[in-house]
C-alpha positions as CSV (number, residue, x, y, z in Angstrom):
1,X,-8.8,22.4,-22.1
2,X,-5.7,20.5,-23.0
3,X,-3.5,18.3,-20.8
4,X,0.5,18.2,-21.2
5,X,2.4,15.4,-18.9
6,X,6.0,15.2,-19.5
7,X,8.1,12.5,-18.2
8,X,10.7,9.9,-18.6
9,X,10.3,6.5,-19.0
10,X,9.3,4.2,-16.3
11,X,11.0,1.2,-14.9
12,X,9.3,-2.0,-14.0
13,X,6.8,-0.2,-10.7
14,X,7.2,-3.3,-8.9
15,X,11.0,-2.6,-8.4
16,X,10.6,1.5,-7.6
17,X,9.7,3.9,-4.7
18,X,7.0,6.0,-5.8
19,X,6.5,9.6,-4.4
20,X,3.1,10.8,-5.3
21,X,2.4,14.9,-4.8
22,X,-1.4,14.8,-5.1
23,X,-2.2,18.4,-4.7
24,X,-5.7,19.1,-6.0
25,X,-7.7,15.9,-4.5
26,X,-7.8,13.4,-1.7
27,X,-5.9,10.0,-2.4
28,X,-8.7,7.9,-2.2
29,X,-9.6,9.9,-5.7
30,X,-6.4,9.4,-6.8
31,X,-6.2,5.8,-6.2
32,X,-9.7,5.7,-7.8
33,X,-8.2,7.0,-10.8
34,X,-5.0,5.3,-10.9
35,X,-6.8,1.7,-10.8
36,X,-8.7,3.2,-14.0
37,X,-4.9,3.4,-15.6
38,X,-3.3,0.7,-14.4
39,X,-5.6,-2.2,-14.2
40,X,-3.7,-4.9,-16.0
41,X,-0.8,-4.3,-14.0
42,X,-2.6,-4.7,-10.6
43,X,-4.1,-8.0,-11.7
44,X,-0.4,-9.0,-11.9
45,X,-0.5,-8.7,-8.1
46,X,0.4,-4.7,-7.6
47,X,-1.6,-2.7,-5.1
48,X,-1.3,1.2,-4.3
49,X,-2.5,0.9,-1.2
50,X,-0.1,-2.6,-0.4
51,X,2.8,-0.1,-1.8
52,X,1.7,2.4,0.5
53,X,1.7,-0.2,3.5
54,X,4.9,-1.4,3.1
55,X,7.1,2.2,2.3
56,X,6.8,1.6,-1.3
57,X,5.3,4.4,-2.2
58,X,4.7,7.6,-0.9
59,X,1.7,9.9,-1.2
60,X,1.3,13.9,-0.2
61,X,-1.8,14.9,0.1
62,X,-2.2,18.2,-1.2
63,X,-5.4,19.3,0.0
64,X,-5.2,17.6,3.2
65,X,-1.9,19.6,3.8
66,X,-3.2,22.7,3.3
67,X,-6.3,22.0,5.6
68,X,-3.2,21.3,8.5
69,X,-1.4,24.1,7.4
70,X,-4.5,26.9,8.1
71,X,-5.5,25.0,11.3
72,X,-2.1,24.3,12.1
73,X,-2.8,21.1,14.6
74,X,-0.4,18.5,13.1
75,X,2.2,21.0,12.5
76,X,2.1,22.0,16.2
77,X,1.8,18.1,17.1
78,X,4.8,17.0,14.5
79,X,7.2,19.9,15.2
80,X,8.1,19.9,11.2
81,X,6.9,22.6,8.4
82,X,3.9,21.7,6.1
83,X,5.3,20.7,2.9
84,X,3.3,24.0,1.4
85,X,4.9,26.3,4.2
86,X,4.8,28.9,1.3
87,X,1.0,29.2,1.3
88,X,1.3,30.9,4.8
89,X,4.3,33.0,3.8
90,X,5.0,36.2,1.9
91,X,8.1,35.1,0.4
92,X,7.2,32.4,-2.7
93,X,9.8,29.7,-1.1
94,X,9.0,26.0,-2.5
95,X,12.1,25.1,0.4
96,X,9.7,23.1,2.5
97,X,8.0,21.2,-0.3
98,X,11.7,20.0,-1.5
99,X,13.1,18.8,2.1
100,X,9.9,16.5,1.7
101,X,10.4,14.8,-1.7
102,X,14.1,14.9,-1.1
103,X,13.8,13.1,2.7
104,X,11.0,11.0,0.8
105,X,12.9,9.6,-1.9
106,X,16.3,9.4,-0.8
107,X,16.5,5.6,0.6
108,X,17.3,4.1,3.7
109,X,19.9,1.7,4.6
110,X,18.2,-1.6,4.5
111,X,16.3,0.1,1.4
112,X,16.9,-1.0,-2.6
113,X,15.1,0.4,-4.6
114,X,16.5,0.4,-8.2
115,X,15.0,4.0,-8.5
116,X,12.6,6.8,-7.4
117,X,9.7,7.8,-9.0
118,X,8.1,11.2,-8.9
119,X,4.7,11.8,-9.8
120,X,3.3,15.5,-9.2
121,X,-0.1,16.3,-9.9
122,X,-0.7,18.8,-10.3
123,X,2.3,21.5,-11.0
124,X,-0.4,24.2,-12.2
125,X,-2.0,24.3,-8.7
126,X,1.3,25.2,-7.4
127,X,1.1,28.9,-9.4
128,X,-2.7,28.9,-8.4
129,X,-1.6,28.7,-5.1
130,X,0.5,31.7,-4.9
131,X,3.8,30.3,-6.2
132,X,5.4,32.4,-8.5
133,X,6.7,30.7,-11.9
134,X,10.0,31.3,-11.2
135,X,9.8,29.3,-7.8
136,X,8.5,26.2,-9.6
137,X,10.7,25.7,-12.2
138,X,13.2,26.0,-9.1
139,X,11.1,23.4,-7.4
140,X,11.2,20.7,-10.3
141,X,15.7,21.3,-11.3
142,X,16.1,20.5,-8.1
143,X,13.8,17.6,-8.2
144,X,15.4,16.7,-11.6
145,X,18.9,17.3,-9.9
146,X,18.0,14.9,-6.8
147,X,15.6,12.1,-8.5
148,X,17.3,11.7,-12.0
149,X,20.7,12.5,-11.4
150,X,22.0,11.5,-8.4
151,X,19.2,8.7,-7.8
152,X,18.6,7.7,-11.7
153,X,14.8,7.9,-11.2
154,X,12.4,9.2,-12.8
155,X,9.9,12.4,-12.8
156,X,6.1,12.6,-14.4
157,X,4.5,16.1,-14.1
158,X,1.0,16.9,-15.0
159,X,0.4,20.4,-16.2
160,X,-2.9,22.3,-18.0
161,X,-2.2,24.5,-21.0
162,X,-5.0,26.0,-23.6
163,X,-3.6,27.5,-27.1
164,X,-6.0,30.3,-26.1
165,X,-4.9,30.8,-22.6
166,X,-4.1,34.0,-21.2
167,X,-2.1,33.0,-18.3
168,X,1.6,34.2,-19.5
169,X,2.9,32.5,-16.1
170,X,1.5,28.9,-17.0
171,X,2.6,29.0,-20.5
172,X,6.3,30.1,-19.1
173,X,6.1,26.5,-16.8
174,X,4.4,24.7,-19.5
175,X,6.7,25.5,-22.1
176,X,10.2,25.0,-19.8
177,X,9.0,21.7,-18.8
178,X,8.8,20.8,-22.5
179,X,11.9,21.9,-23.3
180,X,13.2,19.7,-20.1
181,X,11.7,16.5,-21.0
182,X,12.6,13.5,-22.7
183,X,8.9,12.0,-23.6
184,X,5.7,14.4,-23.8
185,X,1.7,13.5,-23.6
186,X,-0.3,15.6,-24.8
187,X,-3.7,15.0,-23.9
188,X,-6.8,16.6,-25.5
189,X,-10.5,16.4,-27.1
190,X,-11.7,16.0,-30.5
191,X,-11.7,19.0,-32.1
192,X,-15.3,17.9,-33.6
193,X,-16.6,17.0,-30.6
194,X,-18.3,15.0,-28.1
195,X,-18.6,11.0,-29.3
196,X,-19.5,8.1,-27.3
197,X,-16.6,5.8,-28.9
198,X,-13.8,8.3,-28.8
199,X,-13.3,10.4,-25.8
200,X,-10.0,12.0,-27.4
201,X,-6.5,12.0,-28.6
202,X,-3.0,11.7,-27.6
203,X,0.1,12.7,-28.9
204,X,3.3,11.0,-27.8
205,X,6.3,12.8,-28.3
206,X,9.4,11.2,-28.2
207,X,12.4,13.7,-27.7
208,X,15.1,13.2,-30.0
209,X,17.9,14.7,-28.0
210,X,17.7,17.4,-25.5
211,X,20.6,19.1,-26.6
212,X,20.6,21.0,-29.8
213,X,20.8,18.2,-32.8
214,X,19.9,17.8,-36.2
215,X,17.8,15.1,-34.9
216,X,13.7,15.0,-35.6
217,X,11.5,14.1,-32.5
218,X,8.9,11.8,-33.2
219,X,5.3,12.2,-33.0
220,X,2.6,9.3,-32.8
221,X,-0.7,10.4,-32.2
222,X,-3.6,7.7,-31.2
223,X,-7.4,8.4,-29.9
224,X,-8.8,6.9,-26.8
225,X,-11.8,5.7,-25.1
226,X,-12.0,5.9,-21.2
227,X,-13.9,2.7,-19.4
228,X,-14.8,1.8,-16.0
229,X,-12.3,-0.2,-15.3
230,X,-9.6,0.4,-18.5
231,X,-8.5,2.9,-21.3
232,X,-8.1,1.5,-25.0
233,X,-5.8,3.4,-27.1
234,X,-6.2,3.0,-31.2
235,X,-4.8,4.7,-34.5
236,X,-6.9,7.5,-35.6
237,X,-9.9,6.3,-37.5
238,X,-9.8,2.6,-35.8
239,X,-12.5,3.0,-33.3
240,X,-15.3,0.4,-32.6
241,X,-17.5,2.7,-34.4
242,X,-15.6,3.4,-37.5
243,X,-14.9,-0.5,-38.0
């Protein structure tokens, strides 16, 4: 299985509002994960959960959602639609979802953020879900509209893609978010397998221009080694094991 994330690049965190769409686990897993990633920056006095405490940064819980959404109680208690309204509907409407990041990342009047940040994890549960692909892409230009154009922030997707998949309505997603984004990772294993020093490779790829240019993208491509508390990234060839 191969992993795509496109996005742009990020501004210093410490000066953002973060909006987190965590849709396939709870956010004590994500903020498990997220310490794995960015360790060296918490040591310089950033916190997810002290983001989280004081408005910083904003996190939907996906799966806790959808647990509110078939019971219904703090739907009934709040008054407002679930985010994923479109679970319990016929009509593949991603309305509900947008009125949240758009209320979510639009700031305040005593706010200053330099810029939002939108992470969504992860857009291919979205389809799994029921949403059709045209209703996505809807979903994320009107994100793109809202957070990068009239905010200037930013927008990280995660999305899953196989070069043997036979899901036509991924690929369609996969490969219109490629064509939409300025920076792409694409995360994946050895092809040779399993080894203890290298867990796998990514390839960065740095969009030239998105409009049509004579320009070349470029590619770097480095391997990877997942810690308990890091990730070291090296040239191909450059592990521990090789030197």
């Amino acid at each position: 299985m191969q992993e795509e994330m496109a996005e742009t690049k990020l501004k210093s965190i410490s000066e953002l509002l973060t909006l987190i769409v965590n849709l396939p686990t709870a956010v004590a897993k994500h903020f498990s994960k997220c310490r794995v990633l960015w360790t060296p920056k918490i040591h310089q006095g950033m916190s997810l959960t002290a983001a989280k405490e004081r408005g910083q940064l904003v996190f939907l819980e996906g799966l806790k959602s959808c647990l509110d959404l078939l019971f219904g109680e703090k739907e009934k208690q709040s008054g407002q639609p679930s985010p994923l309204q479109f679970i319990s509907e016929s009509a593949s409407n991603l309305k509900a979802l947008f009125d949240f990041v758009r209320t979510s990342v639009t700031p305040a009047g005593s706010e200053s953020w330099k810029g939002p940040v939108l992470l969504v994890d992860d857009l291919s549960v979205l389809l799994s879900l029921g949403a059709t692909p045209v209703a996505v892409l809807d979903f994320i230009h009107y994100c793109r509209v809202t957070v990068c154009s009239q905010l200037k922030g930013n927008i990280v997707v995660l999305v899953h893609s196989n070069e043997d998949s036979e899901d036509e309505e991924n690929e369609l997603v996969v490969n219109s978010l490629c064509h939409h984004s300025d920076l792409i990772l694409w995360v994946e294993g050895l092809a040779t397998g399993f080894c203890k020093d290298v867990h796998g490779q990514i390839k960065i790829i740095r969009r030239a221009s998105l409009e049509l240019t004579a320009e070349q993208d470029l590619v770097q491509i480095y391997q990877y080694k997942i810690q308990d508390k890091n990730v070291t990234f090296f040239a191909r060839g450059l592990s521990a094991a090789v030197l």
